[in-house]
VEXZAMI-800040 format. One record per residue (C-alpha): residue number from 1; residue in three letters; x, y, z. Coordinates in Angstrom, 2 decimals, always signed. Layout:
<timis>
<timi><k>NUM</k><r>ala</r><c1>X</c1><c2>Y</c2><c3>Z</c3></timi>
...
</timis>
This chain:
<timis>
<timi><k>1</k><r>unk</r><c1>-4.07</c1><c2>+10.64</c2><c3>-17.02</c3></timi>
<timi><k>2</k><r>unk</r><c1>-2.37</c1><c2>+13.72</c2><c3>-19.10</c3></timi>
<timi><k>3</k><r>unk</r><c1>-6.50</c1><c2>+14.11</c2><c3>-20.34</c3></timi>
<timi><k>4</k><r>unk</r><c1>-7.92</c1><c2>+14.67</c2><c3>-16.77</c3></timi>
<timi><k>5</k><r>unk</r><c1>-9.36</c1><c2>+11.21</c2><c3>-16.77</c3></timi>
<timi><k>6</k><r>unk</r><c1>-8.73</c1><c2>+8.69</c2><c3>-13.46</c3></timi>
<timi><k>7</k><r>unk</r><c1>-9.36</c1><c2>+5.43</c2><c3>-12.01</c3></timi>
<timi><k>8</k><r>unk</r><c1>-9.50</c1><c2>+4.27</c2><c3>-8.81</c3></timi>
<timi><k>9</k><r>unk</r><c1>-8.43</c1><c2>+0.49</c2><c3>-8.31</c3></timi>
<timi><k>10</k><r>unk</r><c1>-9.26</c1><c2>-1.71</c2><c3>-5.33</c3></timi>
<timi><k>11</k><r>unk</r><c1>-7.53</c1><c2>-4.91</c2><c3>-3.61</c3></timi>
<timi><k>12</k><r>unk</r><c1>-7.39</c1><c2>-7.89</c2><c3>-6.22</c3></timi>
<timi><k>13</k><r>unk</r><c1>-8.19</c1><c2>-5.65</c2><c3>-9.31</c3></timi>
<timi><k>14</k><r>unk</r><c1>-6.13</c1><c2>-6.47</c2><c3>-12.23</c3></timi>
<timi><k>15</k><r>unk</r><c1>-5.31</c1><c2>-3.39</c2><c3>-14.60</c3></timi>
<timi><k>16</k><r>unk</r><c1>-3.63</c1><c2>-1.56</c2><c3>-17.99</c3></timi>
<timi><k>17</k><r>unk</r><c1>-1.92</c1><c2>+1.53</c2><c3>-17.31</c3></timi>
<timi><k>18</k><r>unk</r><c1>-1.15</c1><c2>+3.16</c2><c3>-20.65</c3></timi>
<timi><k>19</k><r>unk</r><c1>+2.13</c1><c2>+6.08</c2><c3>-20.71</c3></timi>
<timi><k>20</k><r>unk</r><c1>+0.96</c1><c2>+9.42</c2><c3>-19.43</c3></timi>
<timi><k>21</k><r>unk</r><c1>-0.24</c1><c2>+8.73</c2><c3>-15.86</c3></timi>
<timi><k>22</k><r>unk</r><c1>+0.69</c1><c2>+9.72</c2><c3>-12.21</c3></timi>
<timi><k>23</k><r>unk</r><c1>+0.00</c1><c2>+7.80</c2><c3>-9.53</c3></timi>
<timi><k>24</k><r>unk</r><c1>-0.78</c1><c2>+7.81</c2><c3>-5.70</c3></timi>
<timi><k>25</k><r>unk</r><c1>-2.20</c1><c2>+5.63</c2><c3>-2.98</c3></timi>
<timi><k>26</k><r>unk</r><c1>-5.02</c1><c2>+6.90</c2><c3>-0.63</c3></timi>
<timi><k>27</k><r>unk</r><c1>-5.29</c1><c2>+6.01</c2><c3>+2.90</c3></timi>
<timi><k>28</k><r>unk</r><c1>-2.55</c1><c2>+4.29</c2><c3>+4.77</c3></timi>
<timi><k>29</k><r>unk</r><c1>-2.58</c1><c2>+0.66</c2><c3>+3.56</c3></timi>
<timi><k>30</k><r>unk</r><c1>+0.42</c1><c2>-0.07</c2><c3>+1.81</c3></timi>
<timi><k>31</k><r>unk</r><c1>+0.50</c1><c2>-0.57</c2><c3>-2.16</c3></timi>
<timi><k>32</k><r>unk</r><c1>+2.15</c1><c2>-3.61</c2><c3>-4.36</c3></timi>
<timi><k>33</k><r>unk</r><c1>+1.76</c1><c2>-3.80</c2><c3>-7.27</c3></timi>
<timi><k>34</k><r>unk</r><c1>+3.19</c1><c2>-6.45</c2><c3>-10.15</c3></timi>
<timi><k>35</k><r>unk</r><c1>+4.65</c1><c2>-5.26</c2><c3>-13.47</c3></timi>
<timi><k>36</k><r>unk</r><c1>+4.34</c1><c2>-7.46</c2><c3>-16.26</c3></timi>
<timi><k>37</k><r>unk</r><c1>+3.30</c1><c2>-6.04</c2><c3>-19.13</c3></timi>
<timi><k>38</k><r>unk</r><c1>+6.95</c1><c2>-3.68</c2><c3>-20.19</c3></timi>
<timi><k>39</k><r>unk</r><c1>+8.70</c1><c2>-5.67</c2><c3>-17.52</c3></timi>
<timi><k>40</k><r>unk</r><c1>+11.57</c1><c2>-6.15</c2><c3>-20.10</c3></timi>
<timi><k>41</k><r>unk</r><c1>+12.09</c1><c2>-2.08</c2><c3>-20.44</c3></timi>
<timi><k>42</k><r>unk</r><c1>+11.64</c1><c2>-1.17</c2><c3>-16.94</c3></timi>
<timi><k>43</k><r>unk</r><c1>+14.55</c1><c2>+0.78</c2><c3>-15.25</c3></timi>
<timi><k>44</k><r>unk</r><c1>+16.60</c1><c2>-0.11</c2><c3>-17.99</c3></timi>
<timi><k>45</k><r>unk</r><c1>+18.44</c1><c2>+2.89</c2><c3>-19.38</c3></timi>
<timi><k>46</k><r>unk</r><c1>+17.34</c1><c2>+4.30</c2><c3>-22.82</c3></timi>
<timi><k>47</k><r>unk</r><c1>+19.80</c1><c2>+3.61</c2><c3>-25.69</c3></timi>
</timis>
């Protein structure tokens, strides 16, 4: 997070990512994921 803060999420966990993050995946496993929450704004182009 823009604070310094961070969270590490395992296989199954089910989270809230507020605006102001970065994210990465460690190890080699690859990452899904499922949107839902904002699913209505995403990739859509700002008015």
């Amino acid at each position: 997070m823009q604070d310094g803060r961070y969270y590490e999420m395992h296989a199954g966990d089910l989270f809230y990512i507020g605006p102001g993050h970065d994210s990465w995946v460690v190890g080699d496993e690859p990452y899904v994921s499922l949107h839902f929450l904002g699913a209505e704004r995403y990739a859509q182009p700002h008015p």
